[in-house]
C-alpha positions as a printed Julia matrix, in Angstrom:
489×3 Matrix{Float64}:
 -135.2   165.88  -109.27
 -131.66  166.77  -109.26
 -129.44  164.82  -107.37
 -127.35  166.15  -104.6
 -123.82  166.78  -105.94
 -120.89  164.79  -104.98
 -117.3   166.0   -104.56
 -114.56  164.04  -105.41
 -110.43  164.94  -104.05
 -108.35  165.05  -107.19
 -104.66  165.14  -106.94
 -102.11  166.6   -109.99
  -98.26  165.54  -109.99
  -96.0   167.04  -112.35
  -92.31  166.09  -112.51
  -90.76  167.64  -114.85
  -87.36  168.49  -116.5
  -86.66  171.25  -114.14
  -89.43  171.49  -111.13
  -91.21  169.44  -109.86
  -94.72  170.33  -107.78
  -97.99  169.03  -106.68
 -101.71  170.4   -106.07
 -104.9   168.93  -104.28
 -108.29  170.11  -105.71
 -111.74  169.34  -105.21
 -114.35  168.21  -107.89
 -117.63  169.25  -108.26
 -119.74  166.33  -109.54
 -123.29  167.11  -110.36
 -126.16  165.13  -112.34
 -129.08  166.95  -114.29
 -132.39  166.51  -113.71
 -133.66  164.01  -116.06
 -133.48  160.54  -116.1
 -130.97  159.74  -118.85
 -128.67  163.41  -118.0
 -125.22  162.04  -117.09
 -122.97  163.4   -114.57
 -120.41  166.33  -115.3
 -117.94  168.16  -113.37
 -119.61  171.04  -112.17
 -116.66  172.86  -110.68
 -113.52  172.63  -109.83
 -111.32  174.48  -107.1
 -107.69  174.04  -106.11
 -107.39  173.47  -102.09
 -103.62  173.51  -101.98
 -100.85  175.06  -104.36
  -97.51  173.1   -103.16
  -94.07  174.22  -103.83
  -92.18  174.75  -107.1
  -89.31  172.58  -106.38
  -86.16  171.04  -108.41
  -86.61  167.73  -109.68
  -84.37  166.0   -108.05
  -81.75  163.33  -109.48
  -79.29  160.97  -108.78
  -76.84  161.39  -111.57
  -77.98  163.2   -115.17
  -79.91  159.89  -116.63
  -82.03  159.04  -113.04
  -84.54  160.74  -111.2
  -84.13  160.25  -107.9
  -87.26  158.29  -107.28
  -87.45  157.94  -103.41
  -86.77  161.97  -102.96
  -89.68  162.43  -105.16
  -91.79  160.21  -103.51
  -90.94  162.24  -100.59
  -91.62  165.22  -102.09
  -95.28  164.25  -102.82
  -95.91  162.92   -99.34
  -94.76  165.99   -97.78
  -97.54  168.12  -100.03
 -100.24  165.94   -99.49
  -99.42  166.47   -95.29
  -99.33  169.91   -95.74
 -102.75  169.42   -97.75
 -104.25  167.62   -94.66
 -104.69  164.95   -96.96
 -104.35  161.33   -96.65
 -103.8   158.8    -99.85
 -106.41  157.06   -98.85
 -108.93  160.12   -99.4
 -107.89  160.83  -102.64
 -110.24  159.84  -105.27
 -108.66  160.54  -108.73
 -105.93  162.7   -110.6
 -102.94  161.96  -112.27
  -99.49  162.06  -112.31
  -97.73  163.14  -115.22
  -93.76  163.2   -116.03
  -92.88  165.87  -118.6
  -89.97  167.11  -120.82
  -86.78  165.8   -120.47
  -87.63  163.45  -117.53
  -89.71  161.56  -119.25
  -86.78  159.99  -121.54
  -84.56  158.72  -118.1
  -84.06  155.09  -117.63
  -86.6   155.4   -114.31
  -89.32  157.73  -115.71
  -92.06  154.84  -116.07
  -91.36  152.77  -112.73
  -91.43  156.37  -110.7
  -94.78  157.49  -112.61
  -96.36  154.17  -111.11
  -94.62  154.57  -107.96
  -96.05  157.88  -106.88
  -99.74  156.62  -108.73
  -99.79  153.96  -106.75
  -98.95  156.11  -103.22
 -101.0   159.14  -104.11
 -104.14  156.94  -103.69
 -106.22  154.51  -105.15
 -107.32  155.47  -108.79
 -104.31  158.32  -109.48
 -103.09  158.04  -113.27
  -99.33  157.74  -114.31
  -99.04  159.29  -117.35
  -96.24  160.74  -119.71
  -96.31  162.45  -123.3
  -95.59  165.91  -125.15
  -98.75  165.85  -126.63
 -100.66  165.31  -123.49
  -98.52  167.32  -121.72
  -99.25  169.98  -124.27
 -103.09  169.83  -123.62
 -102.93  169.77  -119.8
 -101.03  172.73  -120.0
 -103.0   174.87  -121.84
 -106.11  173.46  -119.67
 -104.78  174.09  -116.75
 -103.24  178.08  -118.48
 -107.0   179.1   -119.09
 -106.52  178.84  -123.12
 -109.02  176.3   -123.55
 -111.64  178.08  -121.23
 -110.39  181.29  -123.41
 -111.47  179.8   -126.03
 -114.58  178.29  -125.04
 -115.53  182.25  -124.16
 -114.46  183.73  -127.03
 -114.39  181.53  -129.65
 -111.62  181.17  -132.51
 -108.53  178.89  -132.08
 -106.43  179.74  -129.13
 -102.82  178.5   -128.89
 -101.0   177.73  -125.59
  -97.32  177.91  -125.61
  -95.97  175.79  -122.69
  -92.37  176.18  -123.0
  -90.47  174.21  -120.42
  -86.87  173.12  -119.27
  -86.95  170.44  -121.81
  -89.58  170.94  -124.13
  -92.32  173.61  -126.1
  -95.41  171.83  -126.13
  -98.28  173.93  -128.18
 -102.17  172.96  -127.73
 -104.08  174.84  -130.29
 -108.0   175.11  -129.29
 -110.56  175.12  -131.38
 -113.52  177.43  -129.95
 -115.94  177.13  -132.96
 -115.9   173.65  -132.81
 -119.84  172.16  -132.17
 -118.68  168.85  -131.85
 -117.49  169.24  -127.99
 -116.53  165.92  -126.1
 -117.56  162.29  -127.01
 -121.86  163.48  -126.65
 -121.39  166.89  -128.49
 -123.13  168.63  -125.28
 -122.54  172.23  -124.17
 -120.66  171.54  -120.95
 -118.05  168.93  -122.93
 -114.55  170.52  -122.7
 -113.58  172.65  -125.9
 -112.28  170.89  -128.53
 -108.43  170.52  -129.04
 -107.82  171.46  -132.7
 -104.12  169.78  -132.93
 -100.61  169.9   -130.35
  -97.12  170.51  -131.75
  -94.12  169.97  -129.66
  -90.45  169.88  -129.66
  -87.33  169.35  -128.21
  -86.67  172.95  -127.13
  -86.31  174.21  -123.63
  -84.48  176.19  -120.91
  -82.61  173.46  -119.35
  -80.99  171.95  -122.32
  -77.74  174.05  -121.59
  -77.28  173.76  -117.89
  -74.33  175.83  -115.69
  -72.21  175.19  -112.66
  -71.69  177.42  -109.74
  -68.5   178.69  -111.91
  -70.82  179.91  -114.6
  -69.16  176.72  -116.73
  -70.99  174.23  -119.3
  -72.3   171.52  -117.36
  -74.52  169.43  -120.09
  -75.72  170.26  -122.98
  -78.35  168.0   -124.17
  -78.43  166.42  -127.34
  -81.24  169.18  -129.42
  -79.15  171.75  -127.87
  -75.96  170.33  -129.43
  -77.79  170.41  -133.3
  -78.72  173.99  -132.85
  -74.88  174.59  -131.41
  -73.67  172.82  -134.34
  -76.2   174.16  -136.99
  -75.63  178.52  -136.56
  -71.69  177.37  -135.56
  -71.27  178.87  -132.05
  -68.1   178.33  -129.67
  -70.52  176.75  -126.84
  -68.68  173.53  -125.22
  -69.04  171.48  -122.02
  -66.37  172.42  -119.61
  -66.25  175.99  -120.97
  -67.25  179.51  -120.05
  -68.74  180.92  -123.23
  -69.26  184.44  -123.93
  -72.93  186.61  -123.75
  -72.71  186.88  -127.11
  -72.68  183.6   -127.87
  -75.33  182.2   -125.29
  -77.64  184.86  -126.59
  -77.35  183.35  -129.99
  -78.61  180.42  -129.18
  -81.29  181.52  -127.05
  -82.22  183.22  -130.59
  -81.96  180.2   -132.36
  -84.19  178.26  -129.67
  -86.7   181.35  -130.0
  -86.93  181.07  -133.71
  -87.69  177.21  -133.56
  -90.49  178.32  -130.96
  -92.14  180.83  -133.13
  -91.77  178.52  -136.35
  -93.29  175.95  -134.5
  -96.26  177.94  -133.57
  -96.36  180.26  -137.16
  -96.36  177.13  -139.36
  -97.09  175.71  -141.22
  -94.52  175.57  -143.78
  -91.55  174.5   -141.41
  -88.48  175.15  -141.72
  -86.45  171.91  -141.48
  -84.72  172.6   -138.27
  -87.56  172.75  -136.69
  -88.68  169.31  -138.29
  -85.87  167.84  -137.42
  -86.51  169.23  -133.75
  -90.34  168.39  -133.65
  -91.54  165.33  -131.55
  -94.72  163.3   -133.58
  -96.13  164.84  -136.35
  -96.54  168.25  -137.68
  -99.3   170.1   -138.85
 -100.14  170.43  -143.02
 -102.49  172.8   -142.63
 -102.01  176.89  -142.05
 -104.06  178.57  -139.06
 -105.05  181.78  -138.0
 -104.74  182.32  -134.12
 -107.12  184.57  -132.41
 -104.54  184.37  -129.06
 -101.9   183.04  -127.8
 -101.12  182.14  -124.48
  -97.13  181.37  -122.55
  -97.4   178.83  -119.97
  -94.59  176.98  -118.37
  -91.49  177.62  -116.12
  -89.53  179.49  -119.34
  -93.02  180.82  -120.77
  -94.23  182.67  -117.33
  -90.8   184.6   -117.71
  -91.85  186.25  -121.51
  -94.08  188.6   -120.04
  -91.45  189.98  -117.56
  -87.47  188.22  -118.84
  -85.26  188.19  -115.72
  -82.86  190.97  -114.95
  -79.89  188.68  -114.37
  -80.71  186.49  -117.57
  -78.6   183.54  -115.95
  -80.17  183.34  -112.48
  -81.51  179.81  -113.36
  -78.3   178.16  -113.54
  -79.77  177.72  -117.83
  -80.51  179.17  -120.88
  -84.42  179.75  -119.64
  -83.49  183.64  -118.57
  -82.01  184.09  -122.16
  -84.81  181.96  -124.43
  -87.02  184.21  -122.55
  -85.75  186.93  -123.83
  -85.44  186.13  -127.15
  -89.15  185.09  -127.25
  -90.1   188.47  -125.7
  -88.41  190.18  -128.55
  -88.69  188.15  -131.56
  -90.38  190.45  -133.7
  -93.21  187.85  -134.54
  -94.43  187.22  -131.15
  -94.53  191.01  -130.6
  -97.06  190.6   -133.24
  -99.43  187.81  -131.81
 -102.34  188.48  -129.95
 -100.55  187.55  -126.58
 -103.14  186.9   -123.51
 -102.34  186.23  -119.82
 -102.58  182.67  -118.5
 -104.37  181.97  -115.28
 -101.83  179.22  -114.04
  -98.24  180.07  -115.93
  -95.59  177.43  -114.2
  -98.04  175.39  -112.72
 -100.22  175.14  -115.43
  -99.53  171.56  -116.71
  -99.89  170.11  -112.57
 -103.42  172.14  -112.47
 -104.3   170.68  -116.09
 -103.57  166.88  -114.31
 -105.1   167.73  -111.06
 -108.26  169.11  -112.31
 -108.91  168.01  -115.74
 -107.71  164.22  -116.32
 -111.03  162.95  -114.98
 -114.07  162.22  -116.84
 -117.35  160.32  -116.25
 -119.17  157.86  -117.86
 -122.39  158.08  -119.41
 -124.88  157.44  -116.94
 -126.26  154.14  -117.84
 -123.35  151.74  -117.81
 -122.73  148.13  -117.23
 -120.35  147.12  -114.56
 -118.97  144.27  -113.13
 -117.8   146.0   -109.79
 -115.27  143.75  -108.82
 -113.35  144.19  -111.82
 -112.65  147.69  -110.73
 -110.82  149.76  -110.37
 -108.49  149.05  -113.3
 -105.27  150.89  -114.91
 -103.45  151.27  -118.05
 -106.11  149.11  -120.15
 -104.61  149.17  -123.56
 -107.44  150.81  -126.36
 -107.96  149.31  -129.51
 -110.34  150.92  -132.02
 -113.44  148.93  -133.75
 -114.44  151.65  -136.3
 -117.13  151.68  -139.36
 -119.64  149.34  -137.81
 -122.86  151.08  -138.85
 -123.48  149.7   -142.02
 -121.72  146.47  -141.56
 -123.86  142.93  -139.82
 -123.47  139.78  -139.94
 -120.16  138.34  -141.35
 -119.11  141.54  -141.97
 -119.81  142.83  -138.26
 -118.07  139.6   -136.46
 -114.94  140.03  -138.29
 -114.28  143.65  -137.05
 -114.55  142.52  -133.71
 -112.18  139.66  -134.85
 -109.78  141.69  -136.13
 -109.58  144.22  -132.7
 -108.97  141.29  -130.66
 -106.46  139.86  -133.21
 -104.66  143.11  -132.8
 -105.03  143.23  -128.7
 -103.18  139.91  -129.03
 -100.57  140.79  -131.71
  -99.34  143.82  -129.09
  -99.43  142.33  -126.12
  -99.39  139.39  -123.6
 -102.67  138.87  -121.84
 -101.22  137.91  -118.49
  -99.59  141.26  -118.97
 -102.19  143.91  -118.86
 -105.09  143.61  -116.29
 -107.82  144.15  -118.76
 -107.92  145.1   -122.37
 -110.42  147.53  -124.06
 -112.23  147.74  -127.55
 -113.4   151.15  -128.24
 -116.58  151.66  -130.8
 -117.33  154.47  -132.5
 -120.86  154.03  -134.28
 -122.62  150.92  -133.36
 -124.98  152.05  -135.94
 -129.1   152.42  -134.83
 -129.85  151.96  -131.26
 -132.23  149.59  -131.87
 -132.92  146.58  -129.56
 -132.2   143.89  -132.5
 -128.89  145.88  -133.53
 -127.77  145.72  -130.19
 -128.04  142.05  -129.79
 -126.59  141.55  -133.29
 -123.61  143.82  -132.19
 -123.52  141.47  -128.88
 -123.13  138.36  -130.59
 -120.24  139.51  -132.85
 -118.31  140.98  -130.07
 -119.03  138.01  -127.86
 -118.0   135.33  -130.32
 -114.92  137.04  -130.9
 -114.24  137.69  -126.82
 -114.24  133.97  -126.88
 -110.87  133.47  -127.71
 -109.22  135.34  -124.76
 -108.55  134.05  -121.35
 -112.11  133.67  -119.88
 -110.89  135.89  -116.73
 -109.56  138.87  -118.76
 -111.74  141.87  -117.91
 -112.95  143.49  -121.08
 -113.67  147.17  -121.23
 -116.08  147.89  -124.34
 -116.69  151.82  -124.83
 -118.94  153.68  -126.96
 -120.04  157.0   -128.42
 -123.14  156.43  -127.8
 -125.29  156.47  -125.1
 -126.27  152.37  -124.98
 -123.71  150.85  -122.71
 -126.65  149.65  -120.47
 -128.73  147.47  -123.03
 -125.64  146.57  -124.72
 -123.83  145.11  -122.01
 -127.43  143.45  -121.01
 -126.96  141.6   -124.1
 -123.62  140.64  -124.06
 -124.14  139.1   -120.69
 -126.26  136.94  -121.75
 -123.93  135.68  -124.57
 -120.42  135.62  -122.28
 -120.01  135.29  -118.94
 -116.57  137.19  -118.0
 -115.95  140.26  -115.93
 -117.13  143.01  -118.08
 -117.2   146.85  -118.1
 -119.38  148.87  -120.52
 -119.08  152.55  -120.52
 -120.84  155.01  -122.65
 -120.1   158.51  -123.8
 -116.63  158.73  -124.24
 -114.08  158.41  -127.44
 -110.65  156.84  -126.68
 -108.14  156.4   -129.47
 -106.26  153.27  -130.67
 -102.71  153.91  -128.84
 -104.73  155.12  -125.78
 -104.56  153.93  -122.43
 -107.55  153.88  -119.77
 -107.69  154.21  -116.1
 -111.0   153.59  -114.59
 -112.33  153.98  -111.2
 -114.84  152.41  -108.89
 -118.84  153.31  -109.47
 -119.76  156.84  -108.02
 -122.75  156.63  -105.77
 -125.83  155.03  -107.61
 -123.3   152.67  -109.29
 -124.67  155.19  -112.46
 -121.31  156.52  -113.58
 -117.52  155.39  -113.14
 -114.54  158.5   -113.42
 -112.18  157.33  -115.97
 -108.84  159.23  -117.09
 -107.81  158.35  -121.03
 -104.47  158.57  -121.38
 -101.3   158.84  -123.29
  -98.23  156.51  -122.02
  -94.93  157.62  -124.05
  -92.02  157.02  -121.65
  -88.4   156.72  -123.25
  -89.25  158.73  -126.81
C-alpha cells in the first residue's frame, strides 16, 4: 500500500550581486509501495514568483540587512504565507554579495525568519548547480542524455554546472528518480555589475576582476570618468572571451585562471547543449537596445556573448527559469530525504550547519584497523573546530562494507569507542550510503548513550555542511539540505 503523499512549503531566497528575489513552492512528497521504498519528491510547483528587486546596500561593502529582511517578509505576505508554515528551503547569497563584511550574519538572519528548518547557504559552486536546476539543464539532461552545460552569468559572477545525463550512478542509492548527476562546476569572477554607472553615465566602481581585465587589453576606463563606447565595448569583449574560455576549456588561457574561483577542469568535454541563465545570461538571447539601461556593463557583456563567434556555434537551448533560476534551484531543489529506515533521537532535531567529515575505505578494514578511522574523523572534527561551537557534528561513511548483522556491530563499536572522547551531549549525525541506518544506529545505542541521528541514503562531502529537519510523518524519513558555506572568498 502506498502511502498518502505529503506536501511540504519550501521557500528559495536569493540575494545576489544585483537583485535580489524570493519564491514559495510546494513539495510533493510521496513513498512507494514496498516496505523498504524511501520517500522522494514527487513534484514540485512554484505558488508564488516575487519581485526581481535591487539588492539593497548601505554603502558598497554592506548589504543592508534589515531592508532585506523586509524584502522577504513582504513576499512571503503576498504569498499568504506565514514563517511558521514553512517547512524547508534555503537561502542562498550569490556573486559579489557573498564577499561583504555582513553576507554570513544576513544569510542566518533571513534563515532563521523564513521559518524553522530554511538553509543559509553561500558558494559559486553551489550557486552554479542551483542555477542550472532551477534553468531546466539538469532535467534537459536527464531527457536527453549527454552533458548539458548551464551558463549562469550574473552581476558578479559566471557560474557553469555541467550535467552529466549518461551517468547511471544518480544520487547517493543509484535509483531512477535520484537527480541527474552533476559532472563538474566552473566559475569566475566575471559579471555585469563589476563596472557600475551613475545617473551622469560616470564610473562609479569598478571592482577589483574588472580592474585586471582593464589593466590587461590597456583600456582608458577610470572611476570618476565618462569613457567612450568604444572602449566599454572592449571590455565587455574581454569579459565575453573569459566566459566562453571558461566554458570551451579545457586548456585555459591564463586570464581566465587567474579569474577562476576553485579549481578548474583537466579534462576536455563535448557539450550536447548549453543553456544562459542569470540576470546578464536571460539578456543573450535578446541584448538590450539601449546596451546601458542597467546602470552596468550587463547590456554590453550581453552582447558580446551573443556574438562571440563560438557561442554562435554551441548548441544553445532555452532555459525554463532565466533570472530566477538560481532562487527556483534553492526553493525547490535544496531538500532531500532520508532513507526510510533511520535512527533518530527527535529531540536533537532540527539541527543546522553540522560540519561533515568523511570516514572513507572501511570495507575491508576491522578491528584495529576499523577503530582508528573513526579515530582519526573525530581527531579531525576536533582539530577544525570548537565543540561548544557547532550544535552537532557529523561523520559521513561511504562503504560500511557487508550489511551483515556482525559487521554492523563491529562498525558500532569502533565508532562508539571513538565518540567517547567528545562532550557526552554533542549530537552526532552518522550518514551512510547505504541503506542500514536503522540496525546500525540499533547497535550503537546500545554501546553510547548520547543524542544520536542516523540517516541513510545520502553522500555528503568532507567540507560539507548539513541542515536537517524534524521526522516527516511516520518518524520514517527526515528532509535534510547538504550544503556549501563559503562566505568572504
Amino acid at each position: 500500500m502506498t502511502d498518502p503523499p505529503r506536501t511540504l512549503t519550501s521557500i528559495g531566497v536569493d540575494v545576489g550581486t544585483t537583485t535580489t528575489h524570493a519564491i514559495v513552492s510546494r513539495l510533493r512528497v510521496e513513498t512507494p509501495p514496498g516496505g523498504g521504498a524511501s520517500p522522494t519528491i514527487a513534484d514540485r510547483e512554484i505558488v508564488h514568483r516575487g519581485s526581481v528587486r535591487e539588492t539593497p546596500l548601505l554603502d558598497a561593502e554592506t548589504i543592508d540587512v534589515e531592508r532585506v529582511a523586509e524584502l522577504v517578509e513582504d513576499e512571503l505576505d503576498a504569498a499568504g504565507v506565514a514563517p511558521a508554515a514553512i517547512d524547508t528551503g534555503a537561502v542562498i547569497i550569490t556573486g559579489e554579495t557573498a564577499r561583504r563584511e555582513n553576507a554570513e550574519p544576513l544569510a542566518h538572519r533571513l534563515a532563521d525568519d523564513a521559518g524553522q528548518f530554511v538553509a543559509a547557504t553561500a558558494g559559486a559552486s553551489l550557486e552554479a548547480i542551483l542555477a542550472g536546476r532551477g534553468s531546466g539543464a539538469a532535467a534537459r539532461a536527464a531527457r536527453f542524455g549527454g552533458l548539458v552545460a548551464n551558463v549562469d552569468v550574473g552581476g558578479g559572477t559566471t557560474n557553469v554546472a555541467i550535467f552529466d545525463g549518461d551517468d547511471s550512478s544518480r544520487g547517493a542509492s543509484g535509483s531512477p528518480g535520484d537527480p541527474v548527476a552533476v559532472r563538474e562546476t566552473r566559475c569566475l569572477d566575471v559579471g555585469g555589475r563589476l563596472v557600475a554607472f551613475d545617473d551622469a553615465g560616470r564610473i562609479a566602481s569598478i571592482s577589483p576582476p574588472a580592474r585586471t581585465l582593464v589593466e590587461a587589453i590597456d583600456a582608458p576606463i577610470a572611476e570618476g570618468e565618462s569613457p567612450d563606447e568604444a572602449a566599454l565595448e572592449a571590455l565587455a569583449a574581454a569579459m565575453a572571451d573569459r566566459i566562453v574560455d571558461l566554458v570551451a576549456g579545457p586548456p585555459f588561457d591564463e586570464r581566465t585562471r587567474a579569474l577562476a574561483i576553485g579549481n578548474l577542469p583537466e579534462d576536455p568535454i563535448d557539450l550536447s547543449g548549453v543553456v544562459f541563465s542569470g540576470g546578464v545570461g536571460r539578456l543573450v538571447a535578446s541584448p538590450p537596445e539601449d546596451p546601458f539601461a542597467y546602470g552596468d556593463l550587463g547590456g554590453p557583456l550581453a552582447a558580446a556573448l551573443a556574438d562571440h563567434k563560438r557561442v554562435r556555434s554551441w548548441p544553445v537551448r532555452d532555459p525554463a527559469e532565466d533570472i530566477r533560476a538560481t532562487v527556483v534551484g534553492a526553493g525547490t531543489e535544496t531538500t532531500t530525504l532520508s532513507g526510510r529506515t533511520v535512527s533518530l533521537d527527535p529531540s536533537a532535531l532540527p539541527l543546522r550547519n553540522v560540519p561533515v567529515v568523511p570516514v572513507s575505505n572501511l570495507a575491508d578494514c576491522d578491528g584495529d584497523s576499523l577503530a582508528s578511522r573513526f579515530d582519526a574523523a573525530v581527531a579531525e572534527h576536533a582539530e577544525r573546530r570548537e565543540f561548544d561551537a557547532v550544535d552537532a557534528i557529523a561523520l559521513s561513511i561511504d562503504d560500511v562494507g557487508p550489511l551483515s548483522y556482525d559487521r554492523l556491530v563491529a562498525v558500532a563499536d569502533a565508532l562508539a569507542g571513538a565518540l567517547g572522547s567528545l562532550p557526552p551531549s554533542l549530537p552526532v549525525v552518522v550518514v551512510t550510503r547505504q541503506n542500514c541506518a536503522k540496525a546500525l544506529g540499533q547497535a550503537l545505542r546500545r554501546k553510547r548513550d548520547r543524542p544520536l541521528v542516523v540517516l541513510d541514503e545520502l553522500a555528503p562531502a568532507g567540507g560539507d555542511y548539513l541542515d536537517v529537519g524534524e521526522p516527516m510523518t511516520g518518524g520514517e524519513s527526515v528532509p535534510v539540505v547538504v550544503k556549501t558555506l563559503a562566505f568572504g572568498t
